[in-house]
N, C-alpha and C positions, 0 to 999 in steps of 0.2 A: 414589577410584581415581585414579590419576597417569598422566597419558598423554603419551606423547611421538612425534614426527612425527620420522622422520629422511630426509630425501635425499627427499621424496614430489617429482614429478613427474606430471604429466596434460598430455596434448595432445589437442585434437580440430581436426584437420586440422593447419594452418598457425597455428591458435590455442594459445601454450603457456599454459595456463590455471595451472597450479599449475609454481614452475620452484624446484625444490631446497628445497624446504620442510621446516625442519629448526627445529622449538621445543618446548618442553617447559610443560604444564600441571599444576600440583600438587592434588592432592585436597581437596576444601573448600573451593578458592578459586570466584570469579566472571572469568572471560578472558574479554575483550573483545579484536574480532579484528576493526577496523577497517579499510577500506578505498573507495575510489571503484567507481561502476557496474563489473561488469568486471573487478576487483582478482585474483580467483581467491577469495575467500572461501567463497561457496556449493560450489564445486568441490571445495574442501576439506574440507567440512562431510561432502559425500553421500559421498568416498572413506572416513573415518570410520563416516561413519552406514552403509555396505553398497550406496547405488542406483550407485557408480559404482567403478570400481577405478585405483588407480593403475597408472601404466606401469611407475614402479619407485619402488624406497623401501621403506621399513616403519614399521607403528607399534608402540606397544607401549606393556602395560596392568600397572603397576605392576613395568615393570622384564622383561616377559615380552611376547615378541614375539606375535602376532595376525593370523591371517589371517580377515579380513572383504570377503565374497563373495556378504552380501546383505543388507536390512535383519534380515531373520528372526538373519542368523548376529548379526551386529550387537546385538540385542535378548538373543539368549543372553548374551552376552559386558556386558550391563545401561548400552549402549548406546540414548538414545532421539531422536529428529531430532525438533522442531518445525518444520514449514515455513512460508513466506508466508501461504500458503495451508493451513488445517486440511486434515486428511486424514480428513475424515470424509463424511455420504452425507446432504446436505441436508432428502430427502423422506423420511427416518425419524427415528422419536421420537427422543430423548436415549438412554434405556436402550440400544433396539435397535442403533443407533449403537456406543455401549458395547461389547455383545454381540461385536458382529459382528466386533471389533478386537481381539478376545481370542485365544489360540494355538489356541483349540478350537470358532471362531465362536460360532454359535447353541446349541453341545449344552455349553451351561453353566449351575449353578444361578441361575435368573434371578434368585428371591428374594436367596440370599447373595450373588452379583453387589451387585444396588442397596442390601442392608445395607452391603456394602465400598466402595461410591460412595459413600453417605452420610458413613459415617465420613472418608474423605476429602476430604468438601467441609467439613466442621466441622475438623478439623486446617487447612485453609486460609482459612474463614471465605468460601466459595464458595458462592454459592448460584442453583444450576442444577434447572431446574425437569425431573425424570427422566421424565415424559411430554408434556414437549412437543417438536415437531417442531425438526428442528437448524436449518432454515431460518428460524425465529422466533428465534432468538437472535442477538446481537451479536458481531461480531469476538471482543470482548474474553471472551465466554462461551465461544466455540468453542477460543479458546485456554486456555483455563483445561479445558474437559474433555478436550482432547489431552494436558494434561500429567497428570491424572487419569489416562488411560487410560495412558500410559507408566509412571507410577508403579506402577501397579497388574501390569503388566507387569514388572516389576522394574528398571527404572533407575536405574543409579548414574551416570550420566554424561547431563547434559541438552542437547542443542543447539539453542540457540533462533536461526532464521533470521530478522531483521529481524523482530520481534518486533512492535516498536511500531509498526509503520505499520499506518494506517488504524482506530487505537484511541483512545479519549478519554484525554484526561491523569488524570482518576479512575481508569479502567481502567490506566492505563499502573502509577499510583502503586501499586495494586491487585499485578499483576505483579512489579514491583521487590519488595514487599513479602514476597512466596512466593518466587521467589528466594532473597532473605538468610536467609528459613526455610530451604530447602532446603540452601545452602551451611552454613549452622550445622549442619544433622543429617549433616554430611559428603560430600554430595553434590558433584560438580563439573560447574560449570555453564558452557557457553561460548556468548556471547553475541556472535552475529555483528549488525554494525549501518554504516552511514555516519553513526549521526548523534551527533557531540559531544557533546552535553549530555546522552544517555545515558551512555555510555563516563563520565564525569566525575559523576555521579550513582549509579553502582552497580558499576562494576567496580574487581579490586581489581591486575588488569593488562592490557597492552594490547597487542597488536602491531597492527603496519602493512603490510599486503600494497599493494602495487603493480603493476599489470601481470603480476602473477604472482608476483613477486617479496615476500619480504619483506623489508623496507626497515628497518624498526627498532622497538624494545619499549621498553615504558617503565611505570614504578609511578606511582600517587601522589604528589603532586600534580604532575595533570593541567597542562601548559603546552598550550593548547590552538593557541595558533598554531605551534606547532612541530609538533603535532599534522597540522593544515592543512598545513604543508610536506612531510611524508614522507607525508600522503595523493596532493597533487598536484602537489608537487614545485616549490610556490609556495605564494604568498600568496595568498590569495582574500577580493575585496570584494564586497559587491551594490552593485548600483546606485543610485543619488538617485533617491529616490522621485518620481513623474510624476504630477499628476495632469491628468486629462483633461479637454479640452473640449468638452462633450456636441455631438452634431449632431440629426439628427432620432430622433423615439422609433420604433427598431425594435420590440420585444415591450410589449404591455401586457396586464395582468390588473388585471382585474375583479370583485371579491370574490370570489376564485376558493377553493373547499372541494374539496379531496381528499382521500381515506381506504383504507387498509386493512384489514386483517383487525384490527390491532394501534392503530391509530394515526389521527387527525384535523384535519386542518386544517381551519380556517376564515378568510373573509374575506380574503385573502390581495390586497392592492393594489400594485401596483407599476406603473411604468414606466421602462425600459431604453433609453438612447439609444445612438447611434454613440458608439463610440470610449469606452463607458463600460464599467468592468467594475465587477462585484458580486459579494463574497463574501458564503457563506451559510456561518455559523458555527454551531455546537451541537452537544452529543451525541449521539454517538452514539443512533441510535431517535430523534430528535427532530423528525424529518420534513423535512431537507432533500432527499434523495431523489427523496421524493415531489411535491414542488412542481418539483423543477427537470424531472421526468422531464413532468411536466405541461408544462413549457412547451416540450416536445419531441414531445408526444402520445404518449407511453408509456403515461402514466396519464390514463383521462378526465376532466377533474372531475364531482363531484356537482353541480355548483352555479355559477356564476359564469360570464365570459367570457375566451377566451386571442385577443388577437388579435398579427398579427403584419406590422407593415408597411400596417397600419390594414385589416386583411382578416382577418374572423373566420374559424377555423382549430379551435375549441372542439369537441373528439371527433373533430376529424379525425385519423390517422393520419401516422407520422411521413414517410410519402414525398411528404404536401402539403405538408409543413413543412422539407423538404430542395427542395422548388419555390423556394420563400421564400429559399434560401440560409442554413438553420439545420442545423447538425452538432451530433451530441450524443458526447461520449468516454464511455467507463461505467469503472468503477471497476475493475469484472472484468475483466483486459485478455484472460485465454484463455476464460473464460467467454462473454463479451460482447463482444471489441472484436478476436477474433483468429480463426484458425483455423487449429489445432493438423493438423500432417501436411499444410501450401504453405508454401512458401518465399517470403520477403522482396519478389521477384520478383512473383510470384502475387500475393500480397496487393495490390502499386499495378497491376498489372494489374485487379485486380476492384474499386478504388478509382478508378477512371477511367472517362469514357465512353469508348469506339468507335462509331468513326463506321463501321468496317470489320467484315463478319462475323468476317475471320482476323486472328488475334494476330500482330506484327511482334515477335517476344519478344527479338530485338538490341535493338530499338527500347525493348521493356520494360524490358532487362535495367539499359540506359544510365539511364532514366528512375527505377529501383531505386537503382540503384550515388548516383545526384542526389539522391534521400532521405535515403540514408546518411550521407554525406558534411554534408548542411544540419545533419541533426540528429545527428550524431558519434554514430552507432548503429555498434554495437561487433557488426560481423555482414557479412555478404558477400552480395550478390542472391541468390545459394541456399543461404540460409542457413534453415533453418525456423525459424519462428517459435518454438515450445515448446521449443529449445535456448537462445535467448536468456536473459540473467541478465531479473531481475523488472524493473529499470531501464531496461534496454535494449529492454524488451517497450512499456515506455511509449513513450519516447521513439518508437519505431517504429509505434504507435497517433497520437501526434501527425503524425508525417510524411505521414499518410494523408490531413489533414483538405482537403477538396478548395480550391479557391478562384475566383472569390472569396466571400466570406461573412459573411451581415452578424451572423449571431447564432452565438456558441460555446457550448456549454451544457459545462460539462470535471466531472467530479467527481475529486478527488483530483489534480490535474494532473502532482505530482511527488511523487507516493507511490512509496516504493521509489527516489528520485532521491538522488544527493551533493549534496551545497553546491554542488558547480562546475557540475553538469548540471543542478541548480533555478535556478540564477542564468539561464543559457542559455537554457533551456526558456521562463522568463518574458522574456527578450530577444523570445523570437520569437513569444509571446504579444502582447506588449505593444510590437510592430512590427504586429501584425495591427489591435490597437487601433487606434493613431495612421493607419493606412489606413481607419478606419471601421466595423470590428467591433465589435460589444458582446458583452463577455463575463461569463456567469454561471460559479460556483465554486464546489464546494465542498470545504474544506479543513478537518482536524481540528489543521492548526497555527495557531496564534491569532500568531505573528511573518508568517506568509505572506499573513493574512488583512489582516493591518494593514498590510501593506507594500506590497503589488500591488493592492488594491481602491479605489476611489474611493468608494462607496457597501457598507454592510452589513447584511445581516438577521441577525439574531438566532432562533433557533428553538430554545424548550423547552417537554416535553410537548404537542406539537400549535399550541403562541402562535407568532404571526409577529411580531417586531416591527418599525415603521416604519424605515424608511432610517436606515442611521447614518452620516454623515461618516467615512470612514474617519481622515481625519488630524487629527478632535480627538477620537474615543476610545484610551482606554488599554489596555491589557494587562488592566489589574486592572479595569475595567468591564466589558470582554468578559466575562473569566471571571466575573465576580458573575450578570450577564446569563444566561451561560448553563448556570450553577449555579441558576437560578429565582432571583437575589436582584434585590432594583432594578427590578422589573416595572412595581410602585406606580408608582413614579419616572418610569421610561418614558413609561409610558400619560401621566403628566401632563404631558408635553414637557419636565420639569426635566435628564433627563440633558444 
C-alpha cells in the first residue's frame, strides 16, 4: 500500500511539531524516517497511526485520500503503530494479552485464536511461549507479539517507533530479519529511529525531519556524515575517551546472590570507587537488573553483603541508601522514573527538599525553566511529563538526579537519545564523575559500553564476570563474552 503525507502540520501550543510535511512512501519498501530528540517523527507517526490528528494537510492510501480519527479507524484502513513502549497488559498471560487486542476482546475463539498465533510465530520463526505471563518476557518478545497481534489484525502498513532500543543486537538482528519478510510479502514498513547504523543496515530510503521540518531524503548508499548534517545541522564528534582516577571505595559487594522468579546470580564481588564508572553489559534476561537494583535496595539479596561508604546497608531499603547519597534512574522512565498528569515544574518540586511547608512555585518554576535549559529538554516548566518525546522524557529523569552524590546507579542512560544528546548526556555524566561520583550502567550498546566505562562486567545466564578494563577489551570480546563464548578463558585470567 503507497502512502503519501501532503502539507501535514501539528502544533501543540507554541511547539510546531510536524511543519508542511509533504513525502511519499511506496509499497513493499522499508522508509526510515530519521531524525534528532524532538525532530517531529513520533508526531507523525501517531497523526498516521489515528492517536493524534493533524491541524491540516492530508494523506492518502494508494492514491485515495483518508480520514484517520482514531487508531480503531486506522487499523480498518490496515494501518498498525509499534510503539516504544509495547501496548500490551503485563500481569496477563500471552494468550489473554492476545485476546484482549483483538476487535471483539475476550468473546473470541480462544482455541483458533492460539492455532492462528501459532501459525504465525512459525511463518516468523518466533517463539513465544502463549501461557506465560507478558511480564516474564523480553523487550525483544513483547515486540515481536505486537506485531503478531497487528498482523493478525490486518496490517498492511507497519509503524515501528524506535524499535531497537532497549533490545539485544540478537533480538535486534531477529527484527530486521521479519522486516525484509514482511517487506518481500509486500508489506510497507516505516521505520522511525535516530540511530545510523540501523537506517544503513535495513532501510531502503530515508528522510530527515528537523525541528519539524523536513530537511532531506536520500536512497542507498547511505553517506552517513551527511546524514549527521541534515540531522543536526552539523558535524558531530564524541569525546577522547577519559579514564578515571579512582578515589575512595564508595559501594562494595560481598559475594552478593540475587534471584528472581526467572533468573540467579551468585557471588557477585565488586568494588566501586570515586570518580569510577562501571558498565554492565549482556543480554537481555541476563541479570544485570537485578544486581544493580541490589546495589540500590530494590532487590534484597539471598546471600552476601552490600555495603556503601564502609556501612552495611544489606536489606535495607532504598531511602537508607538515598541517606548515603545514592540515586537510582530505572529504565521505565513513565513507569518508574516519572509521573504521568504533573508538569516539568512539579516534578523538581517533588525532586527537592523544603525546608518550608508552602511551595514558592515562581521560585519552582525558575528552578524548572534551570533544568531545562542544563539538560536542552525540549518542554516548558508546565509542560507534562507524558507529552514529552521518549528522549526528552529521559533527559528530564536525569535533570532530576539530586546533588551531591556519591553513587549513580543509571540503567539505559541514553535509550531513546540522538548521537548529539548521548554525547551531552555523558558530558554531564562524566562531569559528575571527575567531582567524585561513581557510576554504575547498564547499557545494551557495546560502542557506549567501551567508550564511557573504566571498568566492565560481563553477565550471561546468571555468571558475573570479574572486572574488565574497559580500554583493552574489544568490540568482538565483548560480544563473544556475552554470547557465553570465552567463559573458560575468563575464569582463567587469560582474556
Amino acid at each position: 500500500m503507497d502512502i503519501e503525507f501532503r502539507g501535514i502540520h501539528k502544533t501543540f501550543g507554541s511547539v510546531h511539531a510536524n511543519d508542511d510535511i509533504t513525502m511519499k512512501v511506496p509499497s513493499g519498501s522499508i522508509q526510515g524516517i530519521l531524525g534528532e530528540n524532538g525532530a517531529g517523527k513520533s508526531t507523525l507517526m501517531k497523526v498516521l497511526s489515528g492517536f493524534i490528528q493533524a491541524d491540516r494537510g492530508e494523506i492518502l492510501l494508494d492514491g485515495m485520500p483518508v480520514q484517520i480519527n482514531s487508531p480503531e479507524d486506522a487499523i480498518e484502513h490496515g494501518i498498525g503503530m509499534l510503539h516504544q513502549d509495547p501496548l500490551d497488559f503485563p500481569p496477563m498471560k500471552v494468550i489473554d494479552s492476545f485476546l484482549l487486542g483483538g476487535k471483539s476482546g475476550f468473546f473470541l475463539n480462544r482455541s483458533q485464536v492460539t492455532k492462528t498465533l501459532k501459525n504465525l510465530q512459525e511463518e516468523f520463526n518466533f517463539s513465544i511461549d502463549l501461557d506465560e505471563y507478558i511480564d516474564a518476557l523480553t523487550v525483544g518478545e513483547r515486540q515481536q507479539l505486537e506485531i503478531l497481534r497487528l498482523l493478525w489484525l490486518g496490517a498492511n502498513i507497519l509503524i515501528l517507533d524506535e524499535p531497537t532500543t532497549g533490545i539485544s543486537a540478537i533480538q535486534k538482528d531477529r527484527l530486521f530479519e521479519t522486516l525484509h519478510i514482511l517487506a518481500g510479502q509486500g508489506k510497507t514498513i516505516i521505520f522511525v529511529t535516530h540511530k545510523l547504523e540501523d537506517v544503513e543496515k535495513l532501510c531502503n530510503h530515508v528522510v530527515v525531519l528537523r525541528r519539524g521540518k523536513l530537511v532531506g531524503k536520500t536512497d542507498p548508499p547511505f553517506d552517513v556524515d551527511k546524514l549527521v548534517t541534515m540531522m543536526f545541522g552539523k558535524q558531530i564528534k564524541m569525546a577522547e575517551r577519559q579514564d578515571a582516577i579512582p578515589g575512595k571505595v564508595v559501594l562494595e559487594l560481598q559475594n552478593v546472590a540475587v534471584e528472581d522468579y526467572r533468573l540467579q546470580i551468585k557471588g557477585a564481588n565488586l568494588q566501586v570507587c570515586e570518580r569510577e564508572v562501571i558498565g554492565l553489559a549482556g543480554m537481555e534476561g541476563s541479570g544485570q537488573p537485578l544486581l544493580l537494583r541490589a546495589c540500590a535496595g530494590f532487590q534484597r539479596p539471598t546471600t552476601g553483603k552490600v555495603f556503601v561508604h564502609g556501612k552495611d546497608l544489606t536489606g535495607k531499603a532504598y531511602h537508607h541508601y538515598m541517606q548515603e547519597q545514592v540515586a537510582f534512574v530505572p529504565a521505565s522512565r513513565i513507569e518508574e522514573g516519572l509521573f504521568p498528569g504533573l508538569s516539568l515544574t512539579e516534578h523538581f518540586v517533588l525532586g527537592r527538599d523544603h525546608q518550608n511547608a508552602f511551595i514558592n512555585w515562581e521560585k519552582s518554576q525558575k528552578m524548572a525553566q534551570a533544568g531545562i535549559d542544563e539538560f536542552n529538554i525540549y518542554g516548558k516548566p508546565d509542560t507534562m511529563v507524558e507529552s514529552l518525546s521518549g528522549g526528552n522524557q529521559q533527559r528530564a529523569l536525569l535533570s532530576l538526579m539530586r546533588m551531591p552524590l556519591s553513587l549513580l546507579l543509571i540503567e539505559h542512560p541514553t535509550r531513546g537519545l540522538d548521537v548529539e544528546s548521548a554525547i551531552y548526556i555523558w558530558g554531564k555524566l562524566k562531569e559528575r564523575a571527575r567531582n567524585g561520583t561513581a557510576i554504575i550502567f547498564i547499557s545494551s550498546d557495546l560502542d557506549e559500553i567501551l567508550h564511557y566505562s573504566d571498568r566492565i562486567l560481563v553477565f550471561f545466564a546468571g555468571q558475573v564476570s570479574p572486572p574488565l578494563k574497559a580500554s583493552s577489551t574489544t568490540v568482538d570480546q565483548l560480544g563473544q563474552l556475552i554470547g557465553g563464548r570465552g567463559w573458560e578463558t575468563l575464569k582463567q585470567g587469560q582474556l
